[in-house]
C-alpha positions in Angstrom: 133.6 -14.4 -8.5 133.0 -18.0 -9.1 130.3 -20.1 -8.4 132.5 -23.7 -8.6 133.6 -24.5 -5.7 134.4 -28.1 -3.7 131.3 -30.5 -3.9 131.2 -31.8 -0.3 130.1 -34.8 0.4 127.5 -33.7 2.6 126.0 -31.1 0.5 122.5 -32.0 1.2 123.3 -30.9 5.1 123.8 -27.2 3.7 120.4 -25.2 4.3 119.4 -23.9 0.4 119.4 -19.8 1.6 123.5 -20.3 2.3 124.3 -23.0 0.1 125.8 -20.0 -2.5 127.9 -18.6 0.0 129.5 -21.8 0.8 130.3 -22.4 -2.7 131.1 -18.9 -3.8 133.6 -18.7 -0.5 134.7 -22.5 -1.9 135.5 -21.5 -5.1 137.1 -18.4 -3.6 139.4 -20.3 -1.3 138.1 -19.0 1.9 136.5 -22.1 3.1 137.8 -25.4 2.5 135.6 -28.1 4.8 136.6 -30.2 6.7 138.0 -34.0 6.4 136.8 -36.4 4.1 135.5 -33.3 1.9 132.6 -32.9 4.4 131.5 -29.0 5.5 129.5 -29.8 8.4 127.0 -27.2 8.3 125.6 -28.0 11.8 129.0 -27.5 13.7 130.2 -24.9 15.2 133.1 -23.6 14.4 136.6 -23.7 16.7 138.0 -20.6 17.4 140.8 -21.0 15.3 138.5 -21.9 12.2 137.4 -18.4 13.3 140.9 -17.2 12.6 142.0 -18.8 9.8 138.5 -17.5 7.8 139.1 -14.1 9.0 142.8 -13.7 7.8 141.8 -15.2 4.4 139.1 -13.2 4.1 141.5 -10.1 4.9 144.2 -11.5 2.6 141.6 -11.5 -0.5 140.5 -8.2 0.0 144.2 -7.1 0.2 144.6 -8.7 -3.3 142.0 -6.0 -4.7 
C-alpha cells in the first residue's frame, strides 16, 4: 500500500512512531482528517468517527 497520503496541516502535531500509519491509512482512504486538512492528533475521537473507520476498514478488507 501507499505511503502518499493527505499532508495535514498540522503534521508536526502527529507523534513520529504513528506518523506512517496516518499516512499509510491516508493514502488508503481510511482516514481523512478533519476540517481545514487538520488530523488532530490530540483529540479524541467521537464515536461515530469510531464508526465510520471501522466500516472502512471492513469495506477494504472486503475488497481483497
Amino acid at each position: 500500500k501507499s505511503k502518499d497520503g493527505i499532508n495535514f496541516a498540522d503534521d508536526s502535531e502527529i507523534s513520529d512512531w504513528a506518523r506512517d500509519a496516518v499516512y499509510v491509512m491516508s493514502a488508503n482512504d481510511i482516514i481523512r482528517g478533519r476540517d481545514d486538512n487538520m488530523f488532530c492528533p490530540k483529540d479524541r475521537l467521537t464515536y461515530e468517527e469510531c464508526i465510520v473507520l471501522d466500516l472502512r476498514i471492513l469495506n477494504l478488507q472486503s475488497q481483497n
